[in-house]
PyMOL CGO cylinders between C-alpha atoms (Angstrom):
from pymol import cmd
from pymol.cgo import CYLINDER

trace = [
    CYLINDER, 0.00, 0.00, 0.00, 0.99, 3.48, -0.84, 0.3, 1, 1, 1, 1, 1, 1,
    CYLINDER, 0.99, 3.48, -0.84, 0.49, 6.58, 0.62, 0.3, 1, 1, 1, 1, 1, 1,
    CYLINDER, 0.49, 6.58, 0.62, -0.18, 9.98, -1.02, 0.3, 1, 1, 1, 1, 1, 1,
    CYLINDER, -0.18, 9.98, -1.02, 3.14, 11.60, -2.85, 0.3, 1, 1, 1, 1, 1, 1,
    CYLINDER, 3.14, 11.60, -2.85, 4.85, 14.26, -0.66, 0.3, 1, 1, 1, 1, 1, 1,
    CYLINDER, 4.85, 14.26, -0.66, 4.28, 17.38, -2.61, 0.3, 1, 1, 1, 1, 1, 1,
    CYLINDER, 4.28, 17.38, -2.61, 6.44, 20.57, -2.35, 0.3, 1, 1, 1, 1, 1, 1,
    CYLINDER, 6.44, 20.57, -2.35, 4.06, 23.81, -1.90, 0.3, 1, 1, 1, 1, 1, 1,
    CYLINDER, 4.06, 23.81, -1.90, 6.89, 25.83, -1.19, 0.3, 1, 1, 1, 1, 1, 1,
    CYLINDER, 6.89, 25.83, -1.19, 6.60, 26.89, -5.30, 0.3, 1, 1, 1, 1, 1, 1,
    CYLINDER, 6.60, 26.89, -5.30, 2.81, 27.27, -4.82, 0.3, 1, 1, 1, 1, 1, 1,
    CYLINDER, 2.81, 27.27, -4.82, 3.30, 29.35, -1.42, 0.3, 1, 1, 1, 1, 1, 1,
    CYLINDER, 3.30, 29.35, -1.42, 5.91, 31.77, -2.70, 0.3, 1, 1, 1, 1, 1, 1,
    CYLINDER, 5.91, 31.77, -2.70, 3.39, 32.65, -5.47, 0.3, 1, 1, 1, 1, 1, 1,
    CYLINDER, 3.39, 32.65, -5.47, 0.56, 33.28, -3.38, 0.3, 1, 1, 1, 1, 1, 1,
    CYLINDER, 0.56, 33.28, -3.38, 2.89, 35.51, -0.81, 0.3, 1, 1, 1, 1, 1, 1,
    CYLINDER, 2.89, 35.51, -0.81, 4.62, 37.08, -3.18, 0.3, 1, 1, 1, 1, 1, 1,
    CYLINDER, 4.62, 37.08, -3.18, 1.62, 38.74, -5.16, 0.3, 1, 1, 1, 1, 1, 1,
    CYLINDER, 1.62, 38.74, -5.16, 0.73, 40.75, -1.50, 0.3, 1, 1, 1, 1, 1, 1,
    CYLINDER, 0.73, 40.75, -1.50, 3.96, 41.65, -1.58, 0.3, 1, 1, 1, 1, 1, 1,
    CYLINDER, 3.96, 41.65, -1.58, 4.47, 43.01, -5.14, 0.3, 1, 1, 1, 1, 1, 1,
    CYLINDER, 4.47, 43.01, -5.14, 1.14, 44.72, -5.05, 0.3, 1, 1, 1, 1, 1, 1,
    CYLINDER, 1.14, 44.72, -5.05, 2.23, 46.41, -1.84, 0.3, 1, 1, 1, 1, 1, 1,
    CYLINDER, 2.23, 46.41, -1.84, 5.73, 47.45, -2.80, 0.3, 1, 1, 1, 1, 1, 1,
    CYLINDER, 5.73, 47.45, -2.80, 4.30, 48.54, -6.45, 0.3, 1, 1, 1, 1, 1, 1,
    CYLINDER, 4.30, 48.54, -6.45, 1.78, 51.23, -4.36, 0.3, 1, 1, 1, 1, 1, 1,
    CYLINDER, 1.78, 51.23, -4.36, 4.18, 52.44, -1.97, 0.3, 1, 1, 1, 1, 1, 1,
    CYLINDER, 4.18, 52.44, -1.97, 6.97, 53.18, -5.21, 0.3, 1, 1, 1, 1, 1, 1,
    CYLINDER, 6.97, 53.18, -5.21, 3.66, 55.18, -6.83, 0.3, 1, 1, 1, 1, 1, 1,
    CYLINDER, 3.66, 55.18, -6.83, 2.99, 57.17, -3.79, 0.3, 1, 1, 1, 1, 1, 1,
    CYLINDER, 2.99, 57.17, -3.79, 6.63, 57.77, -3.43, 0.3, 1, 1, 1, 1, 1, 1,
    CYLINDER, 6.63, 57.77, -3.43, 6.97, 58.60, -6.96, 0.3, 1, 1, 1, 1, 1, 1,
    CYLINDER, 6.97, 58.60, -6.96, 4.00, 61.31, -6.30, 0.3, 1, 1, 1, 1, 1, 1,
    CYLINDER, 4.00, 61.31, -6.30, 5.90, 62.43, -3.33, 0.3, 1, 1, 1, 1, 1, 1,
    CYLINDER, 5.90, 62.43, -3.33, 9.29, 63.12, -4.80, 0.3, 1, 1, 1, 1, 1, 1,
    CYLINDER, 9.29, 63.12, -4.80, 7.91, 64.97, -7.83, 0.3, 1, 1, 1, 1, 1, 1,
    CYLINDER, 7.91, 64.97, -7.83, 5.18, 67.03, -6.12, 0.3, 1, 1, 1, 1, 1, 1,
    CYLINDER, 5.18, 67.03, -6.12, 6.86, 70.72, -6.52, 0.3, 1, 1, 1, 1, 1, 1,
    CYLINDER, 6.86, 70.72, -6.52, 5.27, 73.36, -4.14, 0.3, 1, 1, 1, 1, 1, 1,
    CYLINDER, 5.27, 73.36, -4.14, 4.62, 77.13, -6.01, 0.3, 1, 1, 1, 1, 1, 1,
    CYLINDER, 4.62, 77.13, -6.01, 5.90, 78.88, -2.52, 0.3, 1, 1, 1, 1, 1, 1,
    CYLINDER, 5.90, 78.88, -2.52, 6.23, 78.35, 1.13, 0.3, 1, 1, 1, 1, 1, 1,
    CYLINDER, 6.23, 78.35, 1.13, 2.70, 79.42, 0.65, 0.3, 1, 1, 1, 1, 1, 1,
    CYLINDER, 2.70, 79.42, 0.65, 1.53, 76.67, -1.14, 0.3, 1, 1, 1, 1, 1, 1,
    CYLINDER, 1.53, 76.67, -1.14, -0.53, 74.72, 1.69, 0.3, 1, 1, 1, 1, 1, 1,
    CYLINDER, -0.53, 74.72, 1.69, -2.05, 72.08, -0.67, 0.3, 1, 1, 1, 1, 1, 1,
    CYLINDER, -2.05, 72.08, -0.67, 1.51, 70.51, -2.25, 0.3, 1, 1, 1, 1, 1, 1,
    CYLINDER, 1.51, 70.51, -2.25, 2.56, 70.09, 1.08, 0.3, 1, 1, 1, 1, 1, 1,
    CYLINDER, 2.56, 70.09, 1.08, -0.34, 68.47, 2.51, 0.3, 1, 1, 1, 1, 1, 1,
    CYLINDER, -0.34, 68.47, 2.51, -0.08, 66.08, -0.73, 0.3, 1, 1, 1, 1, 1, 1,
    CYLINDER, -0.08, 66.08, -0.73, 3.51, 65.35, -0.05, 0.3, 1, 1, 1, 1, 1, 1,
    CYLINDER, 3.51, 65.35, -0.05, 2.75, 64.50, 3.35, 0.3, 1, 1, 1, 1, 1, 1,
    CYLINDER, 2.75, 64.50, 3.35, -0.17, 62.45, 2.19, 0.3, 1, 1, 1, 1, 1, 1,
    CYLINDER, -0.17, 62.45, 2.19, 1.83, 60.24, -0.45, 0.3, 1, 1, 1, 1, 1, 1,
    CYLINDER, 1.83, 60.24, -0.45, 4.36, 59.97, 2.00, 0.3, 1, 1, 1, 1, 1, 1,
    CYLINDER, 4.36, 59.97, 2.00, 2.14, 58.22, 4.77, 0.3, 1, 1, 1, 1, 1, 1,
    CYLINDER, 2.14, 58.22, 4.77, 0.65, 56.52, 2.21, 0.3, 1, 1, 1, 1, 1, 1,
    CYLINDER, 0.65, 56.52, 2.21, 3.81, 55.11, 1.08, 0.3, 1, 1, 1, 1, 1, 1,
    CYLINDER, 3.81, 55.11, 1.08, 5.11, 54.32, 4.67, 0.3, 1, 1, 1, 1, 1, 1,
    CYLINDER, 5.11, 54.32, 4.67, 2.14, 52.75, 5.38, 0.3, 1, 1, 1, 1, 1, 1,
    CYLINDER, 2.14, 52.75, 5.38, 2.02, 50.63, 2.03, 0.3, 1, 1, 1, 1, 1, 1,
    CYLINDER, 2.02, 50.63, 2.03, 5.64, 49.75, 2.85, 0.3, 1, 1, 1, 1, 1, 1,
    CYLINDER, 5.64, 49.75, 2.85, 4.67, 49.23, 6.54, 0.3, 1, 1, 1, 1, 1, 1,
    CYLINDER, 4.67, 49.23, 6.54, 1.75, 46.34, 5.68, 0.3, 1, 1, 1, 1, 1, 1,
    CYLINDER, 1.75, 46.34, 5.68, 4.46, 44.60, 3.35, 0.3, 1, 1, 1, 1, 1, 1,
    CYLINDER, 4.46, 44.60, 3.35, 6.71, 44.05, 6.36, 0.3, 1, 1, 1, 1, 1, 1,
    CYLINDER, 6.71, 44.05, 6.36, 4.03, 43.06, 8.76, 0.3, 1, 1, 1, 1, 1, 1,
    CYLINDER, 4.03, 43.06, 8.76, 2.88, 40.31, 5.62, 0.3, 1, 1, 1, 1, 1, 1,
    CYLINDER, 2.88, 40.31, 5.62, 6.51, 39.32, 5.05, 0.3, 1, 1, 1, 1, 1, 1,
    CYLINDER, 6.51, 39.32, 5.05, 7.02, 39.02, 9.12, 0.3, 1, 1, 1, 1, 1, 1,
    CYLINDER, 7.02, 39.02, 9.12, 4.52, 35.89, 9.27, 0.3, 1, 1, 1, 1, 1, 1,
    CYLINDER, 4.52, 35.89, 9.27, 6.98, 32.83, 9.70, 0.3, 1, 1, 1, 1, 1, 1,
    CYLINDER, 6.98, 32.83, 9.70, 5.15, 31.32, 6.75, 0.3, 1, 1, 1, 1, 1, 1,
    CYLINDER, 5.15, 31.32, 6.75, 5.87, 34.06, 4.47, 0.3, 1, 1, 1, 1, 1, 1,
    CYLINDER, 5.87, 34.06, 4.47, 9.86, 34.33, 5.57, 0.3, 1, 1, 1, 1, 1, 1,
    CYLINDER, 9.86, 34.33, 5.57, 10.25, 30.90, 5.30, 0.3, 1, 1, 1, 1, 1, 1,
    CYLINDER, 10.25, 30.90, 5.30, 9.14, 30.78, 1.62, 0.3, 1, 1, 1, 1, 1, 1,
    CYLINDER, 9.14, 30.78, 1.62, 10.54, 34.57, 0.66, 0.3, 1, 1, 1, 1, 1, 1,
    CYLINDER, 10.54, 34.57, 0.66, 14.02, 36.02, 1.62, 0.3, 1, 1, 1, 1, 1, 1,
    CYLINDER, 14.02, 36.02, 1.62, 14.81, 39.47, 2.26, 0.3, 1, 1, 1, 1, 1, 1,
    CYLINDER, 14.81, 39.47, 2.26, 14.74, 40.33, -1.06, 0.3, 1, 1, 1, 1, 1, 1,
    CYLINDER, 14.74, 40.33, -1.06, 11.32, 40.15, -1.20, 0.3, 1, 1, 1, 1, 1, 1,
    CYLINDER, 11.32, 40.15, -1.20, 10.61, 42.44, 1.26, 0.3, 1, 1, 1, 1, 1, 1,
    CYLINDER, 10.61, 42.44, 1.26, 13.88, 45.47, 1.04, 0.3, 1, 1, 1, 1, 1, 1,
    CYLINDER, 13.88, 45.47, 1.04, 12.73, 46.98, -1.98, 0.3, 1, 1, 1, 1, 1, 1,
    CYLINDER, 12.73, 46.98, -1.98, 8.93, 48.38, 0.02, 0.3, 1, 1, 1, 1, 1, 1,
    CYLINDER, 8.93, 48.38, 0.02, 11.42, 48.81, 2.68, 0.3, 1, 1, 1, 1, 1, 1,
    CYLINDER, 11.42, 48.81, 2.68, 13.84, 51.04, 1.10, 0.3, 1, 1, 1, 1, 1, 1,
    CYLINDER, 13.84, 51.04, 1.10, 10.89, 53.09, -0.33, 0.3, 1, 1, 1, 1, 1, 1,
    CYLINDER, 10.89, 53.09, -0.33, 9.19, 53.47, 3.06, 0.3, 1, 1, 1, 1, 1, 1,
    CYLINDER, 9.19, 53.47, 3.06, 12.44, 54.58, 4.35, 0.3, 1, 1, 1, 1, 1, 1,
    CYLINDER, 12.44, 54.58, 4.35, 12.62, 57.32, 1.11, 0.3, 1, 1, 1, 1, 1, 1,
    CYLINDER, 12.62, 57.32, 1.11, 9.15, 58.30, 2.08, 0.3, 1, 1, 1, 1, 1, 1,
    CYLINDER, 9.15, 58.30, 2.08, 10.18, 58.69, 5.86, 0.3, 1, 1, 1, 1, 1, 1,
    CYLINDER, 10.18, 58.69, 5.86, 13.25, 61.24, 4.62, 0.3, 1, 1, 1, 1, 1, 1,
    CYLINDER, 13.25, 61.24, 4.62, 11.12, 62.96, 1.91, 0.3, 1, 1, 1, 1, 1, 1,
    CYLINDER, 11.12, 62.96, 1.91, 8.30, 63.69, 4.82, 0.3, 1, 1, 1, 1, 1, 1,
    CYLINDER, 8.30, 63.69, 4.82, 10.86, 64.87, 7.36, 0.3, 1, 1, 1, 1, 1, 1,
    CYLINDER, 10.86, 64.87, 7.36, 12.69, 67.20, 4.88, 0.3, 1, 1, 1, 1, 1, 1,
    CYLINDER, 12.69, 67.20, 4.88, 9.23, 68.94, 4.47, 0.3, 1, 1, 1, 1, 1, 1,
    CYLINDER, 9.23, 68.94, 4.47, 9.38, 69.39, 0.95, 0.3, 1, 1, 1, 1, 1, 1,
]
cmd.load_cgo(trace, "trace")
């Protein structure tokens, strides 16, 4: 008698994880992107800087949930750091971009 063949998910698992991730990093790099190329008129202009700071959060944040998702021991163990630096490093760009002011 046979039993079942051991399959490997680990292929199946890094694709499911990984598309959280992706979609994650991919909206903090837009809201970045809108950060970094929003150009205030003046120290006057109110509404560029309140849409720098919103990008900004928005991109922490985005960068933020892709950490917590890639923090879950079944996510690390299927996806490396690799996975995970790129919303990192963008969160971190959003972080300097915010506390520069603009």
């Amino acid at each position: 008698m046979t039993g079942p063949c051991p399959v490997n998910d680990d292929r199946w698992l890094a694709t499911v994880f990984a598309v959280p991730l992706i979609l994650l990093t991919l909206v903090s790099a837009y809201f970045c992107w809108t950060a970094l190329t929003i150009r205030p008129s003046g120290a006057w202009d109110d509404d560029a800087y309140a849409g720098i700071v919103l990008a900004c959060v928005m991109s922490a944040g985005a960068a933020g949930v892709a950490a917590a998702v890639w923090v879950v021991p079944a996510v690390r163990r299927v996806l490396g750091w690799g996975w995970v630096v790129p919303a990192l490093v963008l969160g971190v760009v959003a972080g300097v971009r915010w506390a520069t002011g603009g």
